[in-house]
C-alpha positions as CSV (number, residue, x, y, z in Angstrom):
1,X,86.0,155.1,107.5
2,X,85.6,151.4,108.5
3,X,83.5,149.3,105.6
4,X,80.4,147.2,107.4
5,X,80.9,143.3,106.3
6,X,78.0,141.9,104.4
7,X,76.0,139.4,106.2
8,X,77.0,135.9,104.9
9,X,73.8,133.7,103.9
10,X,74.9,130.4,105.8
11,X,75.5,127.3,103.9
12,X,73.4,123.9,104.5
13,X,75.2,120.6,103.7
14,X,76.9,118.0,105.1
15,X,81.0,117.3,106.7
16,X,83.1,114.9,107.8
17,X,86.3,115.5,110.0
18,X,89.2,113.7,107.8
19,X,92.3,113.0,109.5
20,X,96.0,114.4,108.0
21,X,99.0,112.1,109.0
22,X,101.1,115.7,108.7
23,X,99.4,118.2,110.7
24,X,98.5,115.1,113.0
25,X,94.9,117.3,112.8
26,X,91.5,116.9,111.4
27,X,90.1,118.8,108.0
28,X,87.0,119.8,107.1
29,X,85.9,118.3,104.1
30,X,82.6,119.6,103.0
31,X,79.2,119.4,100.4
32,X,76.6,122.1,100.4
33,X,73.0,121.0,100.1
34,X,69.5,121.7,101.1
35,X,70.7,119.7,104.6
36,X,68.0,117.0,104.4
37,X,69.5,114.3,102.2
38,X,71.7,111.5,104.1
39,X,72.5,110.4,100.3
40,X,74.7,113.5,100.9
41,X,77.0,111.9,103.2
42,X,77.3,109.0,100.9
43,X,78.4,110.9,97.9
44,X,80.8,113.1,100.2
45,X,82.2,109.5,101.3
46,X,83.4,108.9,97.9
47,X,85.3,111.8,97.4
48,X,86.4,111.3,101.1
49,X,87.9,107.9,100.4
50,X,90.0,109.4,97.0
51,X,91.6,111.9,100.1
52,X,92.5,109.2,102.3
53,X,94.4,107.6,99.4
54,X,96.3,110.1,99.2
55,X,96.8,111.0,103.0
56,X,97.5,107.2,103.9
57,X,99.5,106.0,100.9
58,X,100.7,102.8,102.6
59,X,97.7,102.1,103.6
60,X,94.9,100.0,102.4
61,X,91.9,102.5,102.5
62,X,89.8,100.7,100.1
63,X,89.0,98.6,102.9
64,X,86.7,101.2,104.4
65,X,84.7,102.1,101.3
66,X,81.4,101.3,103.2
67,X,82.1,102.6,106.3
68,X,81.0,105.9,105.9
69,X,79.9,106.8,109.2
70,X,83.8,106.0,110.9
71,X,84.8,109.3,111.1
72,X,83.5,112.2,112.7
73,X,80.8,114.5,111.1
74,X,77.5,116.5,111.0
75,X,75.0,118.2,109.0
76,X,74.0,121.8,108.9
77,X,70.2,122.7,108.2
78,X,68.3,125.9,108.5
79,X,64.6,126.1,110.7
80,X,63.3,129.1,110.1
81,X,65.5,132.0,110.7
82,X,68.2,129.7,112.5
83,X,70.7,127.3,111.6
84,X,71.2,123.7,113.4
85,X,74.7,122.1,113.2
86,X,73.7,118.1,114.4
87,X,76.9,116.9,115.6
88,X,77.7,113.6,116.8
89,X,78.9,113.0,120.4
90,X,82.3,111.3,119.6
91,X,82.8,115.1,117.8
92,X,86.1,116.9,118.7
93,X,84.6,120.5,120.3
94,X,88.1,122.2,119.0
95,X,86.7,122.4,115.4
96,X,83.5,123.5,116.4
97,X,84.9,127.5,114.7
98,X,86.4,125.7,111.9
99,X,82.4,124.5,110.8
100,X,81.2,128.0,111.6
101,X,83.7,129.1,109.3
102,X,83.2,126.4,106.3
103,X,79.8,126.8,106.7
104,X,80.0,130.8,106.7
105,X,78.0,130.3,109.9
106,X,80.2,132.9,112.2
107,X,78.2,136.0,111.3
108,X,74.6,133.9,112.5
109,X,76.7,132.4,115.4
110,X,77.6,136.0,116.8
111,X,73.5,136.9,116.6
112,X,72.9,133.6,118.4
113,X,70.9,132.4,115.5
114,X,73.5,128.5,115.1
115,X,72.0,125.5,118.2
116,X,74.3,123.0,118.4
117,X,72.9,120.0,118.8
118,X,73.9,116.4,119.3
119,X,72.2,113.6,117.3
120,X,72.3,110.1,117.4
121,X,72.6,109.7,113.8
122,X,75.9,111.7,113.2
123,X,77.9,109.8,115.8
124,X,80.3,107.3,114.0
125,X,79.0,103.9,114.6
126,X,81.3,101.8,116.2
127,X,82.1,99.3,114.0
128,X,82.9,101.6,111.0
129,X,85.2,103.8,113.4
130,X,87.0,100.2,114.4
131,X,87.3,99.4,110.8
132,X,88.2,103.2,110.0
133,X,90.8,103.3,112.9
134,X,92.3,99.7,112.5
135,X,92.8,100.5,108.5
136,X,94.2,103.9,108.8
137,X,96.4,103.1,111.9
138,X,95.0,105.9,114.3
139,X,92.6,106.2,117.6
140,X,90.1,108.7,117.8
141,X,88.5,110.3,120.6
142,X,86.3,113.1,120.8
143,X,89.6,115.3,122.2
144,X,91.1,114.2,118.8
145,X,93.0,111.6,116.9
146,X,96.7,110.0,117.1
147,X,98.9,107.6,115.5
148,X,99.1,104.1,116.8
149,X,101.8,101.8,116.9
150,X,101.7,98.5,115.3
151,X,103.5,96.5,117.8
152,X,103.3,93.4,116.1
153,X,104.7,94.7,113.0
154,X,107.6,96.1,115.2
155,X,108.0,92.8,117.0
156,X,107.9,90.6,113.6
157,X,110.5,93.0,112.1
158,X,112.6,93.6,115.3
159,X,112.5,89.6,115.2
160,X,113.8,88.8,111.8
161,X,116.9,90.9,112.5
C-alpha cells in the first residue's frame, strides 16, 4: 500500500535569484524568517556577495556590495491560512516551481492556498541591476539572464595584436 505524504508546514523568508556562469541559470539562494523583516534581504546580501565571488572570479563583485536589490527576488509570508510569494515584475516566471519547492510551498500550492503577487518593492531597482549587470558581465530580463560581450575589451585586445 501507497504511504500518504505528510503535509509540509511552508517556510516564510526571503530569496534572491543568483546567476551561475555554468549552468548559464539562476539559483535560489534562500533565508527563512518570520517574512516581515527587509533587514532579511540585507543579511542574505552578504552571504549572496561571498557566492558571486566565487561564481565570477574575474570579476570585481565587491563593487556591488550595496546593491542589494540588483538581482531578482521576493519574500514569502503567511496571512492567515495562506501563503503570499511578493515577487517583483522583472521576475523570471520559469522559477516560479523552483520557490514552491525551496519554500516547501507545493503541497499549499496544490490546495490553492500560495497568491502570487507582484510588489513594487521586490522589483530590482534600476540602478543596482545596471551596477549588478555591468559588474558581473550579464543582461537580465524577466525571460532570464545571458552573458554579454565586452566589445571594447575585444577591440583593445584584437588591436594590440
Amino acid at each position: 500500500m501507497e504511504q500518504k505524504k505528510a503535509f509540509e508546514q511552508p517556510k516564510n523568508g526571503v530569496f534572491y535569484l543568483v546567476p551561475d556562469p555554468k549552468s548559464k541559470k539562476y539559483t535560489i539562494y534562500s533565508e527563512y524568517d518570520d517574512g516581515e523583516s527587509e533587514a532579511v534581504h540585507l543579511v542574505l546580501w552578504d552571504s549572496i556577495i561571498s557566492l558571486l565571488r566565487r561564481r565570477f572570479r574575474d570579476k570585481n563583485v565587491d563593487l556591488i556590495e550595496d546593491n542589494y536589490r540588483g538581482l531578482p527576488r521576493g519574500r514569502i509570508m503567511q496571512n492567515s491560512n495562506e501563503w503570499i510569494v511578493a515577487w517583483g515584475e522583472d521576475f523570471p516566471e520559469e522559477y516560479k516551481q523552483d520557490v514552491l519547492l525551496e519554500f516547501k510551498l507545493d503541497d499549499a500550492q496544490a490546495i490553492g492556498k500560495v497568491k502570487w503577487e507582484f510588489q513594487d518593492h521586490e522589483t530590482m531597482q534600476a540602478n543596482d541591476k545596471r551596477i549588478v549587470e555591468k559588474t558581473l558581465g550579464i543582461a537580465m530580463t524577466p525571460k532570464g539572464f545571458k552573458q554579454t560581450v565586452n566589445s571594447e575589451k575585444i577591440i583593445k585586445e584584437v588591436l594590440k595584436k
